[in-house]
Backbone as a ProteinNet text record, in pm:
[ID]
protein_1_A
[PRIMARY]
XXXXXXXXXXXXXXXXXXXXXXXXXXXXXXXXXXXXXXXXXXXXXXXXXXXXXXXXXXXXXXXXXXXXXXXXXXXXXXXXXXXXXXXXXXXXXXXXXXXXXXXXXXXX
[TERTIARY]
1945.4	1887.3	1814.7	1776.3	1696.3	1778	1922.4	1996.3	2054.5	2051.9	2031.2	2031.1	2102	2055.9	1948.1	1988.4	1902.4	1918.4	1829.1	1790.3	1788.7	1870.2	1827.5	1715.5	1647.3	1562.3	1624.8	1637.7	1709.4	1578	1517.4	1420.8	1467.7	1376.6	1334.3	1173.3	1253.8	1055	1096.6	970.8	869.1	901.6	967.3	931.2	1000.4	1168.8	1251.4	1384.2	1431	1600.8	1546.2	1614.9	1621.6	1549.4	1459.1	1341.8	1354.9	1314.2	1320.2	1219	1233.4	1110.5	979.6	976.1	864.5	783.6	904.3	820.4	872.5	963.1	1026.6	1118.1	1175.7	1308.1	1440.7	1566	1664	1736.8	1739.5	1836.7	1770.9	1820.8	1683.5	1709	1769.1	1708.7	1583.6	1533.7	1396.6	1389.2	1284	1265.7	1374.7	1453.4	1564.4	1671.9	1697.6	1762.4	1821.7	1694.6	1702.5	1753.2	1736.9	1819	1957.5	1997.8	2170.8	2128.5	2117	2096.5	2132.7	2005.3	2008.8	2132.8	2153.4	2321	2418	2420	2557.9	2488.4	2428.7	2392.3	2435.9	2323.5	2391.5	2530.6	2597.3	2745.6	2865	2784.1	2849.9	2822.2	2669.4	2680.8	2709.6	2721.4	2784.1	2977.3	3007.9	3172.9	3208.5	3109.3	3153.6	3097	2995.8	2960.4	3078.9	3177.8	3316.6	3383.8	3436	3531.1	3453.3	3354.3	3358.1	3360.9	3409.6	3374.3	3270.6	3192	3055.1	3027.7	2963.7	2944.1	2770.5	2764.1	2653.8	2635.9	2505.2	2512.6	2409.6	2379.1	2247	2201.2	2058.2	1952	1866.5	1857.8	1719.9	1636.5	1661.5	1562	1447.1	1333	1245.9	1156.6	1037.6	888.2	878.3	906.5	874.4	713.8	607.6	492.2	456	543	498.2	592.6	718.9	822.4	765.2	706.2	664.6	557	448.5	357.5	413.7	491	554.4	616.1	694	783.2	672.7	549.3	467.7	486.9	544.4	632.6	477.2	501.5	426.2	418.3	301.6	276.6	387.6	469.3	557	669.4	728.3	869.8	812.4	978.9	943.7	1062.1	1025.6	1183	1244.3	1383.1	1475	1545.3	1565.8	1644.5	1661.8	1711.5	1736.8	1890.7	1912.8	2086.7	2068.6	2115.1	2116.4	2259.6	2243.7	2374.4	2412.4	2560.6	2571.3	2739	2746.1	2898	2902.5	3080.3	3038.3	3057.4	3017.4	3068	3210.6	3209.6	3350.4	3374.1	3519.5	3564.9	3641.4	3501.1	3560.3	3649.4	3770.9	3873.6	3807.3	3849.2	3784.3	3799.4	3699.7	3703.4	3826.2	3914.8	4022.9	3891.3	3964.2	3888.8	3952.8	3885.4	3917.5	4002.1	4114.6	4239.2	4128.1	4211.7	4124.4	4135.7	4216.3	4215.3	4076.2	4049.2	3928.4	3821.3	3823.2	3682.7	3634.1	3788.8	3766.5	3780.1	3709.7	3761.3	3739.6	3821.2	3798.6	3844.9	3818.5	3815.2	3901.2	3965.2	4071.1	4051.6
821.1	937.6	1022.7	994.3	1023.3	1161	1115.3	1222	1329.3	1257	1462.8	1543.4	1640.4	1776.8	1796.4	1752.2	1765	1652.5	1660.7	1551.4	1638.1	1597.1	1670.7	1529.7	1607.1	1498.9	1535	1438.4	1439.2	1416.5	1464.3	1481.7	1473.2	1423.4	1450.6	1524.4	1602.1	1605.7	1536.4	1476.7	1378.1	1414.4	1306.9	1374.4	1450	1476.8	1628	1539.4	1462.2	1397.9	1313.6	1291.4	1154	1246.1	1324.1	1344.1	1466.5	1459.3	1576.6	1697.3	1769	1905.2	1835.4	1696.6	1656.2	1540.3	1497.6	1415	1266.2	1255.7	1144	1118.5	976	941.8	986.9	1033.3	1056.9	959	858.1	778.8	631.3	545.7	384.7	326	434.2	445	409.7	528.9	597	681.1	642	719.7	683	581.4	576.2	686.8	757.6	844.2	910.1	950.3	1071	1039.2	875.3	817.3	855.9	804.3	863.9	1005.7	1081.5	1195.8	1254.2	1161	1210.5	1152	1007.7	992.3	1022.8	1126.5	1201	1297.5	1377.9	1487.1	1455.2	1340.7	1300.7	1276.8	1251.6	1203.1	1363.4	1417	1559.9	1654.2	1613.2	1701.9	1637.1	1495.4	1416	1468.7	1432.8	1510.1	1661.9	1768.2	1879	1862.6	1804.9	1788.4	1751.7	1650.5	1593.5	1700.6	1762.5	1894.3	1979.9	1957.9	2074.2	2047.3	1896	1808.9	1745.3	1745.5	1687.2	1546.9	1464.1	1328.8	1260	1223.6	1220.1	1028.1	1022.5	879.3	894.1	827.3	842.6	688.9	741.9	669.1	621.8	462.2	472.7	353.5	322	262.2	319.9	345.2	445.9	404.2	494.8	469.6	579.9	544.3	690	746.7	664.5	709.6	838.2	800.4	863.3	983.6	916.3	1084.5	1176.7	1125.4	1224.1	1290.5	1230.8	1298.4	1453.2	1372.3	1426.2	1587.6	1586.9	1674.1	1735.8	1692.3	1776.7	1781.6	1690.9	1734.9	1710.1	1812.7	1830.6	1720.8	1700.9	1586.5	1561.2	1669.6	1615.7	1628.1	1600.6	1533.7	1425.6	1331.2	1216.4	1247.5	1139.7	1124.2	1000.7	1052.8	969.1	899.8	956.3	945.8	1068.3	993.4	1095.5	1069.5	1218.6	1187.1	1299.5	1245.1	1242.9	1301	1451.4	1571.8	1577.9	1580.8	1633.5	1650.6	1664.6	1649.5	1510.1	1385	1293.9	1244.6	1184.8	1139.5	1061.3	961.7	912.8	939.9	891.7	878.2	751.7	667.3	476.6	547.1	417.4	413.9	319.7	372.6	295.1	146.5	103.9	-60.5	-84.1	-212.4	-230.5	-234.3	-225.7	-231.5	-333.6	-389.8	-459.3	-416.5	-485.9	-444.6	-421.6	-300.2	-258.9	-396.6	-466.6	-574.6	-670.9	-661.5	-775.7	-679.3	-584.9	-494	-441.7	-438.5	-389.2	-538.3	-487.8	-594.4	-520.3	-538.5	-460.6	-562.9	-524.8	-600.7	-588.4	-592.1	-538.7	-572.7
2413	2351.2	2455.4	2554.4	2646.3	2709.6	2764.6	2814.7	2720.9	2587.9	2500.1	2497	2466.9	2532	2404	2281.4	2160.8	2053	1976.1	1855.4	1740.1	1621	1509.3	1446.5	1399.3	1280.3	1126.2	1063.9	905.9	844.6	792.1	636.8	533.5	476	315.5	266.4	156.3	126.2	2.8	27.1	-59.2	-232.1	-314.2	-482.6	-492.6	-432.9	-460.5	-534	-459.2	-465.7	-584.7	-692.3	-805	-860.3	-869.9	-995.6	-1060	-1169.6	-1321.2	-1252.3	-1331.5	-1320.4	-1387.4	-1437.5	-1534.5	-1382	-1308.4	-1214.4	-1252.9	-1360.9	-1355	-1304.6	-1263.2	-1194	-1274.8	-1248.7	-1285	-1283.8	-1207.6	-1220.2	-1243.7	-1247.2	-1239.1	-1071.8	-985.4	-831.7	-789.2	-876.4	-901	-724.1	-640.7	-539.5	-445.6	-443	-346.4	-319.3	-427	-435.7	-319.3	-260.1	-124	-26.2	-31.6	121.8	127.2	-4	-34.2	31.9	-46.3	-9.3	115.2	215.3	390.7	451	381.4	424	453.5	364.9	305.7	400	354.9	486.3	657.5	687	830.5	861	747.4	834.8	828.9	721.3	697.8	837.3	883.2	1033.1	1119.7	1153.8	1233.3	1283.2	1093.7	1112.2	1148.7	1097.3	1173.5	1297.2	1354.1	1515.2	1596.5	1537.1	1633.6	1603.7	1491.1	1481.5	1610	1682.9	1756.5	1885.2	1924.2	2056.3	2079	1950.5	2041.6	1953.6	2075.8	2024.3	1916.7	1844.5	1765.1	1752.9	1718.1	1642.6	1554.5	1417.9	1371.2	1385.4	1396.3	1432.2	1341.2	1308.1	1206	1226.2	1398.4	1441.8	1541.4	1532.1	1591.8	1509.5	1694	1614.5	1549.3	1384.5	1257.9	1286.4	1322.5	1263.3	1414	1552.5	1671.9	1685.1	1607.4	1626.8	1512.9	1424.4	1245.8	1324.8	1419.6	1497.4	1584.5	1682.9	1760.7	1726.7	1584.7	1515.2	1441.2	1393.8	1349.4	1231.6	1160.8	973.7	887.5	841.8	683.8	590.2	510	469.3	384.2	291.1	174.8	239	405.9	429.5	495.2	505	577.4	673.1	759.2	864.8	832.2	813.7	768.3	877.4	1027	1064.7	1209.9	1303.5	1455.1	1445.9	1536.6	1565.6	1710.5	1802.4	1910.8	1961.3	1966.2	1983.9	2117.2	2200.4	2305.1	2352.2	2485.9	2543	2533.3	2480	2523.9	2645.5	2727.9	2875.9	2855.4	2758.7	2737.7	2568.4	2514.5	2483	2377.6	2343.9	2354.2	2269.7	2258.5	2156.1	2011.6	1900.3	1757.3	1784.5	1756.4	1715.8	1609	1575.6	1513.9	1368	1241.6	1115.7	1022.7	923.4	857.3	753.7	690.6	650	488.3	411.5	284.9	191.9	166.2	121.5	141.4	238.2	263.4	245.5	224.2	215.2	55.4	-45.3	-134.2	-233.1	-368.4	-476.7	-619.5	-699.7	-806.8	-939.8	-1040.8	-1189.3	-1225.3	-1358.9	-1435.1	-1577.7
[MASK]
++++++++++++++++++++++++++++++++++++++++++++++++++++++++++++++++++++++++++++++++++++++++++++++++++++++++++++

């Protein structure tokens, strides 16, 4: 992360994702909600980041309480998450994946 040219930080504010206009949970998530949320967000700018050549990873090991300092965020977001933007130096080739058979299972 260090050689970066940049870091996006992924947020949430606080009490927005899962909840009613009344302040209750929408789903029986309850506040988990938002993580989905930043999920789906990060991998959505992750994938247009490769449509444009550039290499990304997200991050969600970090010191939260020194980067939330650092970034200056307002009391009602949190940090979800760093992703670390740039040229990549290489190229690895994909790891082989597990055949959908062993990954999926369904009822009938």
């Amino acid at each position: 992360m260090d050689d970066a040219p940049m870091v996006i930080a992924v947020t949430i504010i606080k009490g927005r994702s899962g909840y009613e206009r009344d302040g209750s949970f929408s789903t029986p998530k309850g506040d988990r909600w938002q993580m989905y949320d930043a999920g789906v967000a990060g991998e959505a700018f992750c994938l247009a980041a490769f449509e444009q050549g550039l290499g990304t990873v997200i991050m969600g090991l970090f010191d939260e309480e020194e980067a939330t300092k650092l970034l200056e965020l307002p009391e009602d977001r949190e940090l979800v998450a760093l992703i670390p933007i740039g040229y990549p130096a290489e190229s690895p080739a994909a790891p082989r994946r597990k055949a959908v058979e062993d990954l999926l299972s369904y009822q009938s």
